[in-house]
N, C-alpha and C positions, 0 to 999 in steps of 0.2 A: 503584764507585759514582761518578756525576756530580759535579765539583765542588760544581756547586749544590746537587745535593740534598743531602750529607754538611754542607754549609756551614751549610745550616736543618737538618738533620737534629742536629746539633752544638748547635746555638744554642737550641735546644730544651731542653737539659738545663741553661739560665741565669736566674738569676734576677735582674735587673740594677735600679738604678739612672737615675735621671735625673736633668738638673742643676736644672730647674725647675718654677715652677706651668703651666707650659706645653709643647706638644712643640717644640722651636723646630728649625728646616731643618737645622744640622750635627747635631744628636740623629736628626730623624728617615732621613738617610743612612745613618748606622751601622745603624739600627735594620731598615731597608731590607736590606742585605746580609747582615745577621746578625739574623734576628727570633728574641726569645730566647721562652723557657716560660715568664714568667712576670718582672714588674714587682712594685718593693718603696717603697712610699713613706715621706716622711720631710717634715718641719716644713718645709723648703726649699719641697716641692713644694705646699703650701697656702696659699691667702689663704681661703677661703671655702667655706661646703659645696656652693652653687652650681658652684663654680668643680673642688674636687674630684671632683664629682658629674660634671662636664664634660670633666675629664682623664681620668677613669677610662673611660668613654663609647670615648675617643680611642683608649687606650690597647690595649681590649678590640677596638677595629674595627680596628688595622692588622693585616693581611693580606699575603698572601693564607696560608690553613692553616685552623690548628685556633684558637681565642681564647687568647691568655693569659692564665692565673694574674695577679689583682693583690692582693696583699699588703699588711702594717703591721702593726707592732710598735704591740698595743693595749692596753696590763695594765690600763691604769687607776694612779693615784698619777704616777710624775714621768716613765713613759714613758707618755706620752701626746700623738700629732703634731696631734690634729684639736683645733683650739679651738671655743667655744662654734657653734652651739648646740649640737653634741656633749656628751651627758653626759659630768662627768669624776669621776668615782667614785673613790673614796679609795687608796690601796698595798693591796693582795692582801693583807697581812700581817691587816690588821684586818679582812676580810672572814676568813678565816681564822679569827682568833681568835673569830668568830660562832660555829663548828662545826657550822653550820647548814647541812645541804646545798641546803635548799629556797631562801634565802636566796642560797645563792651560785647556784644555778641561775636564778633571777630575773636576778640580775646579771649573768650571759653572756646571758641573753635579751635583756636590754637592750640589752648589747655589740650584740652582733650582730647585732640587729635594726637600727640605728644604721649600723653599717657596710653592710648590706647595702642599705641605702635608696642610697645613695651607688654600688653596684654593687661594691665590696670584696668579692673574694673567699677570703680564707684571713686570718687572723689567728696572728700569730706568739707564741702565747696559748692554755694557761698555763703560766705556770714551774712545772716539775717540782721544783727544787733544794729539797734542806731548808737552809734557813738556821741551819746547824749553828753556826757561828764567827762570832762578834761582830763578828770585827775584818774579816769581810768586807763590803765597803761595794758591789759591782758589785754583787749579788743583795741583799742587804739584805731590805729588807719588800717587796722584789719578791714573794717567797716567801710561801706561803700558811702556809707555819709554820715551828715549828725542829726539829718531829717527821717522820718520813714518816707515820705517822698524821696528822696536823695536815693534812699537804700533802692527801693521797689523800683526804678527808672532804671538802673543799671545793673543790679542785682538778679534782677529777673531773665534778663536778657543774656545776660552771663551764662545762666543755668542752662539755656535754651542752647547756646553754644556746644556747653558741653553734650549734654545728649545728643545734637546734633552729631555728634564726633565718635559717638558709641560710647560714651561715660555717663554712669547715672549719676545724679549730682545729689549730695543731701545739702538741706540748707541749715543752720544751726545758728545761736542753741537757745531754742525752745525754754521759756517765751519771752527770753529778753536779758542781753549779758551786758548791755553797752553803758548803763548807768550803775554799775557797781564797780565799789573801789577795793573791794579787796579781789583777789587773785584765786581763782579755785583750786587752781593747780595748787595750792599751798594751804588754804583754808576755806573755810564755808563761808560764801556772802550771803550776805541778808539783804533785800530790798524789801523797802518801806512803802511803798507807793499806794494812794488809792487804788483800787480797780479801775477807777474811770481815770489815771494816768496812763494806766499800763494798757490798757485800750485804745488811748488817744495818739500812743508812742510805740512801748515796745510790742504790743501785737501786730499793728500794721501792715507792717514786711509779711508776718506770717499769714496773716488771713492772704495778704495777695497770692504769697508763694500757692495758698492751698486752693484758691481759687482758679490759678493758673494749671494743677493738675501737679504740682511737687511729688514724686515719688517717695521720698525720705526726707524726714525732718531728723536732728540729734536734739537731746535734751539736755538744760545748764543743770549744771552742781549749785544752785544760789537758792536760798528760800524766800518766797516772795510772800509775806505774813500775809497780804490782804487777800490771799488766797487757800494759803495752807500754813500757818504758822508756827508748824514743829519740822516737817519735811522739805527737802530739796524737790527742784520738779522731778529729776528721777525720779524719785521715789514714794513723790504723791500722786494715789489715785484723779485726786481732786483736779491735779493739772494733766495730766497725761490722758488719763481716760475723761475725765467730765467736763472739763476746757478745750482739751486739743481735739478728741475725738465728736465727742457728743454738741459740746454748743459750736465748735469751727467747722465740725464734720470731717475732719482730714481719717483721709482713707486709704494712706502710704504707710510706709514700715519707720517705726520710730527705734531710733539706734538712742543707746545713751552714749554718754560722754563717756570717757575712759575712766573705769569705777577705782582704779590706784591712786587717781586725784587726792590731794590733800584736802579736800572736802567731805569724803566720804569714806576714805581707807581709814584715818584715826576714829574714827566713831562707830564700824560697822566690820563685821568679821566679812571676807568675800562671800561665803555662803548665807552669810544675814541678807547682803548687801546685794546679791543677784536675785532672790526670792523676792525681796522688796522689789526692787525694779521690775520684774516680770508681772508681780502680784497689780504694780501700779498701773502698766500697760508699756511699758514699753517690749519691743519686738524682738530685737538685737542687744545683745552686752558685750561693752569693748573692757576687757581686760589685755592689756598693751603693755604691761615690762616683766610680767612672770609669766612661764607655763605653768609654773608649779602655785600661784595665784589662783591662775585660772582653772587649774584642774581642784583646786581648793571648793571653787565657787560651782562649778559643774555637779561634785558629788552632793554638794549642799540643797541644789535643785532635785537631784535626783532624791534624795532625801525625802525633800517635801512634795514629792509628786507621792511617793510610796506611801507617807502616811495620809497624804488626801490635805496635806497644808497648800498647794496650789492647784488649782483644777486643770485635767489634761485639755481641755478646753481651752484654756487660754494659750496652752503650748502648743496646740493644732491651731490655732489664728498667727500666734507670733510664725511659726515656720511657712505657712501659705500666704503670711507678706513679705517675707523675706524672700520664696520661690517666684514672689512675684519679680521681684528687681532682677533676678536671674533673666525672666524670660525676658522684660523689657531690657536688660544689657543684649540678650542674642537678637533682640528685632530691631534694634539700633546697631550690632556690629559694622565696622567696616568692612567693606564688602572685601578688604585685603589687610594681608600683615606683611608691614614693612620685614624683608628678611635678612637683608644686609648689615654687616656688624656694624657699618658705619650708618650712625643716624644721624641730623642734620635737618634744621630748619632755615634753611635765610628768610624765605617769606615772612618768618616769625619774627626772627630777629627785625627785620624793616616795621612789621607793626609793632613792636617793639618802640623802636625809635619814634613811630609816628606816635604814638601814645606819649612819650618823653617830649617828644615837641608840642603838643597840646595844651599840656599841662604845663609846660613852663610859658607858654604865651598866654594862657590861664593867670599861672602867678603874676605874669608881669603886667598883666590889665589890673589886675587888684593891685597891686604897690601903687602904679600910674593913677589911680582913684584915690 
């Protein structure tokens, strides 16, 4: 294979980062040499939904290929990058605690009608995890519940919103972040669980999301011994390809977590640490605060394709599920793009509030008890 072509052909399977609300000349170099599958946004890259509306535009025209994938992390409650007039809709927990499917499916309609005016393509949304453990503070009332009942009732119905709206929605993180107490974004957790816990709990949500037809699942940075007890699920075959693929059957594109996590950056060079992930099964790699990272982690794959350390086989499967979410973003588009610089929901904001009233006459039956 041509340098060149292996080099996009490579860069293809990245989900990267940029430094700003702009493309500025060293960004767009790398970006030129190395055009990745797919851009992920973050509160840096926003002043304005004008202006996001503008970057995205940019983002989806550089060429020459196929368009990338653009991305965001959109729960709703305290991850949330787009400020007003974006609706900002309460923590999934209290939508959750509605039990109302019809309820939370409005609310991904919203989502995603919202993002999709802006031309966002995939939302990193909804959390899977059941927020089993109190004392865990990274998933929290991210989580639609502390049941997999709880999650699967509203969660599911969620998703179904957003695609409704032209967003493909991935569900995360694979196979289970809600009962761990340490933080990945900072270090590596360890769950201890039997198999037949992590079956009876944190699979759940997933087997339904995958029986439901989930497009994309993301995978946690945590090691779950009773299944792999050296590796994180990124980066075990044993979860990725022989749990999630083979005994769940899911036959969507698996994205990893953002590999500069403090879980997996101190213990793994980005080119150890992208080859591993691909090697294991996953589809997509999010490297999200360096180009210079990620252009680290790209030549490292290219590396190991050239000496036959990854097979191009697995990179012809990772890129034909990835070209899959492309096609189902175009067969879901909106059939129009908001074109006025003024964006604007009130409908949203009112369910907005209807959700706010819910939930607090929610709360006040439980004190009242």
């Amino acid at each position: 294979m041509p340098t060149s072509l292996m080099r996009r052909t490579v860069a293809g399977l990245f989900m990267v980062g940029i430094p700003g609300p702009r493309l500025d000349p060293a960004s767009r170099a790398v970006l030129a040499e190395h055009p990745p599958g797919g851009f992920v946004l973050f509160r840096r890259n926003v002043r304005s939904a004008r202006q996001i509306r503008d970057l995205v535009g940019a983002l989806h025209d550089l060429g020459p290929g196929v368009p990338p994938l653009v991305a965001i992390d959109h729960e709703g409650g305290r991850v949330q990058r787009l400020g007003r007039p974006f609706t900002h809709f309460p923590p999934m927990a209290r939508l959750g605690a509605t039990g109302d499917p019809r309820l939370a499916r409005a609310v991904g309609l919203a989502m995603g009608r919202e993002l999709a005016a802006v031309g966002i393509d995939l939302d990193f949304a909804p959390v899977l995890d059941v927020w089993s453990n109190p004392r865990n503070t990274v998933i929290a009332d991210r989580a639609f519940g502390r049941t997999p009942e709880e999650v699967v009732r509203t969660a599911l119905p969620f998703a179904e919103g957003l695609l409704a709206a032209g967003v493909v929605p991935c569900g995360k993180h694979f196979p289970g972040h809600g009962d761990t107490t340490a933080d990945s974004h900072q270090v590596l957790p360890r769950l201890r669980h039997p198999l037949a816990v992590l079956r009876r709990r944190e699979l759940q949500p997933f087997v339904a999301a995958i029986r439901a037809g989930f497009p994309a699942l993301m995978t946690a940075h945590v090691v779950y011994t009773a299944i792999d007890p050296r590796r994180p699920a990124t980066l075990s075959p044993a979860i990725v390809t022989g749990l999630l693929r083979r005994r769940l059957g899911f036959r969507g594109a698996v994205f990893s977590d953002d590999m500069h996590m403090g879980a997996i950056a101190p213990h793994h060079s980005p080119a150890r640490a992208a080859v591993s992930a691909l090697r294991a099964g996953c589809d997509m790699l999010l490297f999200c605060q360096s180009l210079e990272v990620a252009r680290q982690a790209m030549l490292g794959v290219e590396r190991a394709l050239a000496r036959g350390a990854l097979a191009p086989e697995r990179v012809a499967e990772a890129l034909g599920r990835i070209q899959g979410l492309r096609r189902l973003r175009a067969t879901h588009a909106p059939s129009h793009r908001t074109t006025s610089t003024r964006l604007g929901w009130p409908g949203h904001d009112r369910l907005r509030a209807r959700l706010a009233d819910t939930t607090a006459r929610i709360a006040s039956r439980a004190t009242a008890g």
